[in-house]
C-alpha positions in Angstrom: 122.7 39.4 96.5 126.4 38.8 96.4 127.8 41.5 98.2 131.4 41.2 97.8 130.6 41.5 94.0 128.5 44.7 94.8 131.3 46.0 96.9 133.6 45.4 94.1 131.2 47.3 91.2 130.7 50.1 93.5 134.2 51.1 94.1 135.0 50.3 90.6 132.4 52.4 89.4 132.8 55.2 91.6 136.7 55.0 90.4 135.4 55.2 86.9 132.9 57.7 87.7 135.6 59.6 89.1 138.2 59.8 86.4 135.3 60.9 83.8 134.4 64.0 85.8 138.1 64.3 86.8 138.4 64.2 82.8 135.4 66.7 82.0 137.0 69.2 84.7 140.5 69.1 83.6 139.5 69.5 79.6 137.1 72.0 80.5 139.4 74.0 82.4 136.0 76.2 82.6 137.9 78.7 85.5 141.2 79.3 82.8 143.7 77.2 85.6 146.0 76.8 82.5 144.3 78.8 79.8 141.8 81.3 79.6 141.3 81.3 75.6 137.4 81.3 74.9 136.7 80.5 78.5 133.4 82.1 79.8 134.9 85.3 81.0 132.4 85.5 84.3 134.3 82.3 85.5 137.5 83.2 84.9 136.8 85.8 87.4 134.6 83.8 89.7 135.1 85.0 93.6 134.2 81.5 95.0 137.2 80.8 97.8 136.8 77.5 97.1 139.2 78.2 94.1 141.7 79.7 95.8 144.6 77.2 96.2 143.8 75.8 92.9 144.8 79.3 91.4 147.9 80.2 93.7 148.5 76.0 92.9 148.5 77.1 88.9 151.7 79.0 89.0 150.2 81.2 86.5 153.5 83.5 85.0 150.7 86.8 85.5 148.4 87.2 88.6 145.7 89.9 89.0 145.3 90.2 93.0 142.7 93.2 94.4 139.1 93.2 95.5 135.6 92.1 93.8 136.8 95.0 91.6 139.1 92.8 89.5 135.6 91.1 88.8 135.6 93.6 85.5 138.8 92.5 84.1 139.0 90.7 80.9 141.3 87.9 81.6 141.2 86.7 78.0 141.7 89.4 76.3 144.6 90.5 78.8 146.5 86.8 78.5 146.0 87.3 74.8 147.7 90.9 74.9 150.3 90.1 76.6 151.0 86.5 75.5 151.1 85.4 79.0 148.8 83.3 80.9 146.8 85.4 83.5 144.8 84.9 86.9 142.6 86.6 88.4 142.3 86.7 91.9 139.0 88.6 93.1 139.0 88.8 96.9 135.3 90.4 97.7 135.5 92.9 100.3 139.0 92.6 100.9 141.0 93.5 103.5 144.9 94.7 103.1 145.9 91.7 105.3 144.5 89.6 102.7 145.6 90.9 99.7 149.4 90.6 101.6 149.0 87.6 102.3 147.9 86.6 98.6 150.7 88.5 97.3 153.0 86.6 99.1 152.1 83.5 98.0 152.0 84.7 94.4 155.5 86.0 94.4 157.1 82.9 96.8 156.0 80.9 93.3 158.1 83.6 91.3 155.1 84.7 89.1 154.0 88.6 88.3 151.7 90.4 89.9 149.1 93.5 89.5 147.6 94.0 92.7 144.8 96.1 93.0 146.0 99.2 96.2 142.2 100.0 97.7 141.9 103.0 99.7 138.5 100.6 101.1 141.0 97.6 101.5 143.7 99.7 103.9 141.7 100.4 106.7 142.6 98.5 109.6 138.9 99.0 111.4 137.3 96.6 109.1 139.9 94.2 109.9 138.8 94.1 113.6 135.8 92.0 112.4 137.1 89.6 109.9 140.1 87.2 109.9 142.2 86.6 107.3 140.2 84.1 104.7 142.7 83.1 102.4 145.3 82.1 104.9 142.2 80.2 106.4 141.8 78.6 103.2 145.2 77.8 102.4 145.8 76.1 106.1 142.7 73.9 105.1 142.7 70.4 103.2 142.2 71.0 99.6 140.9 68.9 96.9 141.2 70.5 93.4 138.0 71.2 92.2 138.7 68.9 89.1 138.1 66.2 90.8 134.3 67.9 92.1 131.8 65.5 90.9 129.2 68.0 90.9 131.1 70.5 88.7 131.1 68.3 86.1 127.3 68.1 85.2 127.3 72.0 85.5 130.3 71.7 82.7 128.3 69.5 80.7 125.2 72.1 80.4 126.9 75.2 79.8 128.4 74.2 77.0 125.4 72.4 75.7 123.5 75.2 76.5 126.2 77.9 75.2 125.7 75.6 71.9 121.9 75.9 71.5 121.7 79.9 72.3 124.4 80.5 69.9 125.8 82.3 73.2 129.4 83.9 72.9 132.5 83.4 75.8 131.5 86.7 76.6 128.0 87.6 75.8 127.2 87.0 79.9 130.1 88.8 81.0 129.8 92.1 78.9 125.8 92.7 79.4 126.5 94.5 82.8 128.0 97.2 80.0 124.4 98.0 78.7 122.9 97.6 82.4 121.6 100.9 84.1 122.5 101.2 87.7 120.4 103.8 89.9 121.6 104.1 93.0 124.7 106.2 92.5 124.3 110.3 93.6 126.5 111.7 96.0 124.0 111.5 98.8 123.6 107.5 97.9 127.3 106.6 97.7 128.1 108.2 101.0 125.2 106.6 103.3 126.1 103.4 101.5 130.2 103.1 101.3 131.3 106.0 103.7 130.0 104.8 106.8 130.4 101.0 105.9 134.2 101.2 104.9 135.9 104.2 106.0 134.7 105.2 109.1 138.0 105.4 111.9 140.0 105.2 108.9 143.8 104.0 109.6 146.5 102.3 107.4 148.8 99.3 108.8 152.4 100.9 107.8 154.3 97.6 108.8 151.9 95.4 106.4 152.2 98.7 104.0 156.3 98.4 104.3 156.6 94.3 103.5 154.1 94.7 100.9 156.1 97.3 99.2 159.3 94.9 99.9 157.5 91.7 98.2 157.3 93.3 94.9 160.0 94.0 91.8 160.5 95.8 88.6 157.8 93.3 86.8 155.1 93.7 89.3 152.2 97.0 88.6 150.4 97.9 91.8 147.2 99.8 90.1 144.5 102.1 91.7 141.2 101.9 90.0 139.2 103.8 89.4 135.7 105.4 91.4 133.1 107.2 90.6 134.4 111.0 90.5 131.5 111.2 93.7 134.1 109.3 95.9 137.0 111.9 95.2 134.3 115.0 96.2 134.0 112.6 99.7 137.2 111.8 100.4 137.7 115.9 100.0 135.1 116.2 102.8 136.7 113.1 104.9 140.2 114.9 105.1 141.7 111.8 107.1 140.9 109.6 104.2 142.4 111.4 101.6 145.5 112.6 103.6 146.4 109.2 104.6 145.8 107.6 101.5 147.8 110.3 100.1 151.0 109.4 102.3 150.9 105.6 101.7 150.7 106.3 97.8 153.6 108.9 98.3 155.6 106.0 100.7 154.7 103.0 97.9 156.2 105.2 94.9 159.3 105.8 97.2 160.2 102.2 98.2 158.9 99.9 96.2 160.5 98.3 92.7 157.1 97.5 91.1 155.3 100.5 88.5 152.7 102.2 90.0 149.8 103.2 88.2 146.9 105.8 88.9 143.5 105.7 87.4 142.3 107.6 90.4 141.2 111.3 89.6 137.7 113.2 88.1 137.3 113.0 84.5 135.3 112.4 82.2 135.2 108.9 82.2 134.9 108.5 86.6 132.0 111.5 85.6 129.9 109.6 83.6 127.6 107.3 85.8 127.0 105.2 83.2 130.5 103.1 83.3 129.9 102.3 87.2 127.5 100.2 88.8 125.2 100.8 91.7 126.9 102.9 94.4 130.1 103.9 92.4 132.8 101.3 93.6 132.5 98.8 90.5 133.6 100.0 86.9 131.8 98.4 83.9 133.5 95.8 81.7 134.1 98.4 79.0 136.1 100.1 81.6 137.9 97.5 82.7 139.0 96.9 78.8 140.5 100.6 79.0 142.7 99.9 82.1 143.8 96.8 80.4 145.4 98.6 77.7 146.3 101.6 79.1 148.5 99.2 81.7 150.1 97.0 78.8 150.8 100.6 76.9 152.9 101.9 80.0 154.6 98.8 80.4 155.0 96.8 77.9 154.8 98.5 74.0 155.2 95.6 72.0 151.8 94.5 73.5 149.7 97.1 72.1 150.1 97.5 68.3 146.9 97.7 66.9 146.2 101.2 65.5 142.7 100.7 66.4 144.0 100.4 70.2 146.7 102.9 69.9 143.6 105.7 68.7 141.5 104.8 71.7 144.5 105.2 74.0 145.2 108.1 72.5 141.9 109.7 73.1 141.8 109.1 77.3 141.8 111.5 79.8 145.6 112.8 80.8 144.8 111.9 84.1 143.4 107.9 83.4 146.3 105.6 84.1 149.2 107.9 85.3 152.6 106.0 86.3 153.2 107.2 89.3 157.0 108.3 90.1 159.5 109.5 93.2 159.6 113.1 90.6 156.1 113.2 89.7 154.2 111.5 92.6 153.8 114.8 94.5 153.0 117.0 91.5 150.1 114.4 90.6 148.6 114.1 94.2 149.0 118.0 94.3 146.9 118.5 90.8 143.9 116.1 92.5 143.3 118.9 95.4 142.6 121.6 92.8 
């Protein structure tokens, strides 16, 4: 066997080999890098930290930044709405180091932000535990995952498979809206999420006071929503709620961005039906609601459709409240009652 020659077809065809998948992955653009128009919604939203630098990298004009609860976000319908290109940035069990640091990064590349504002995320005891991941990450070597090899195969038989099932962008992506979820009474949801994420509960107010700094008039911090069993809790776990409370009050006080409140009982956080298991995660169909109700506060030419408007229309007073320095403490007043 000549080697040399073998030597020679080898790296060629490993070149060659590479600029196809390179190609696939770029074309593909299966995690919406650069567009998220009939992408599979479920990877526009993929958590894997792997993608991390490849999505700050992007330079998308509109980022999404909160924890796995940004999961439920439409990401094509919300660049469609708003006829900007949109990332989502999913951190799972995030800490409020984390999503700083994220924001940071986001805004140094001059882009908007909606950043998800956790009561989970604040407490500083969980960050005893756990470093800060996506300033590991972004300290690392990075290869953009276009140029994965194995990703490529994978693109290869979703589509065809996609193709054969007759199966829509979104048809994975909205089943968890006809899924029934059990575990989600009172007694559940505080075993489970009480005494894993709020117990010594305390907030960072330097990290709280940069964070409100980083943002401007373009940026929306939101607060999802919970199940309406989390409200009855935090009620019982006073230090929760009253310092929750206060950082809410101080973020509508200092910062530029628009804050908006989906926190609150009604009959939407009532009905057990629109979260999953333990409360913490809305459904899609949610998700589409907060969507619109943010684009109606803050931007009206994006919601025209009269179809839209009569949904809106039809939400709870207190579902996506813009929070203001003369209405903050009348809102937080009306959630004790």
């Amino acid at each position: 066997m000549d080697y040399k020659k073998f030597t020679t077809y080898s790296i060629v065809g490993f070149f060659c080999v590479g600029i196809l998948c390179f190609g696939i992955n770029y074309f593909a653009d299966s995690y919406g890098l650069y567009d998220t128009h009939n992408k599979r919604l479920e990877n526009l939203v993929n958590p894997k930290t792997s993608l991390y630098k490849d999505r700050i990298n992007a330079k998308a004009p509109c980022n999404v930044v909160g924890s796995s609860r940004v999961l439920d976000l439409d990401f094509s319908m919300l660049s469609k709405l708003s006829n900007n290109h949109c990332i989502g940035i999913a951190i799972v069990s995030a800490t409020f180091s984390e999503i700083l640091f994220t924001t940071k990064q986001i805004k140094s590349n001059g882009a908007k932000i909606w950043v998800g504002f956790d009561a989970f995320s604040l407490n500083t005891s969980r960050q005893s535990y756990r470093v800060n991941r996506m300033e590991d990450i972004s300290n690392q070597d990075h290869v953009s995952y276009f140029f994965d090899y194995a990703e490529a195969p994978k693109v290869i038989y979703r589509k065809l498979r996609d193709f054969v099932l007759s199966r829509e962008y979104d048809s994975q992506f909205r089943r968890r809206d006809s899924t029934t979820f059990g575990k989600n009474s009172l007694q559940e949801i505080e075993n489970h999420s009480i005494s894993w994420g709020y117990q010594d509960y305390s907030i960072n107010s330097q990290e709280l006071q940069e964070f409100a700094n980083l943002l401007d008039t373009d940026d929306v911090i939101l607060i999802f929503p919970k199940h309406a069993h989390y409200y009855t809790l935090f009620n019982k776990y006073q230090t929760i709620k009253e310092q929750y409370f206060k950082a809410l009050r101080f973020l509508v006080a200092t910062t530029k961005a628009r804050v908006i409140s989906f926190y609150g009982t009604n009959e939407i956080t009532l009905e057990t039906d629109n979260f999953d298991d333990y409360g913490w995660h809305f459904k899609p169909k949610i998700g589409e609601l907060i969507i619109q109700k943010v684009l109606h506060l803050t931007c009206q030419s994006c919601i025209t459709d009269s179809k839209q408007m009569f949904l809106l229309e039809g939400l709870p007073k207190n579902f996506g409240v813009e929070l203001r320095p003369d209405n903050v403490d009348f809102y937080l007043q009306n959630l004790l009652l």
